[in-house]
N, C-alpha and C positions, 0 to 999 in steps of 0.2 A: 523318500519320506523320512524327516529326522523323527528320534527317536527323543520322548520326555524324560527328566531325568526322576529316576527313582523317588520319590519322596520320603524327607527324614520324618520317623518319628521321634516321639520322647520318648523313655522307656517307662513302663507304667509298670509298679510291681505287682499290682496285683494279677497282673497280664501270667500267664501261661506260658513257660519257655520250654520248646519242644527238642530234645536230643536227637541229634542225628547221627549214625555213622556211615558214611561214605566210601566206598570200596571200589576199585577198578578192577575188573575181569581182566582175567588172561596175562597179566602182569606179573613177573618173577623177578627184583621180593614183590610182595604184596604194597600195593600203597592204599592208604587211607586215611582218613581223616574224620576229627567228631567236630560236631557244627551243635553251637545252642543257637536258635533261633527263637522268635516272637511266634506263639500260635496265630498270628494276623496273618503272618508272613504271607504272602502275594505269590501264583507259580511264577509270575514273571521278576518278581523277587528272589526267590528262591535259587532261579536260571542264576543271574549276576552272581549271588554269593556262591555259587558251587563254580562256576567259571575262575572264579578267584582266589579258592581254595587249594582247589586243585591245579589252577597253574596253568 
């Protein structure tokens, strides 16, 4: 089954941007990474940009 592709938004300022910090367990050094996102943001949204973040 193909998969649809994400859909772009515009960014709207008055929109709500939510801070993330992302962290891996068990890993020595520590990696992590801070994400802003859209409070819209989608979990199937979400999945892609942390997939891509993190590498």
């Amino acid at each position: 089954m193909a998969r649809r592709p994400a859909r772009k938004r515009k960014p709207d300022p008055a929109l709500p941007i939510l801070q993330l910090k992302i962290r891996l367990l068990d890993v020595s050094p520590m990696v992590w990474r801070r994400l802003l996102v859209p409070a819209t943001t989608s979990l199937q949204e979400l999945h892609g940009i942390l997939q891509v973040a993190m590498g």
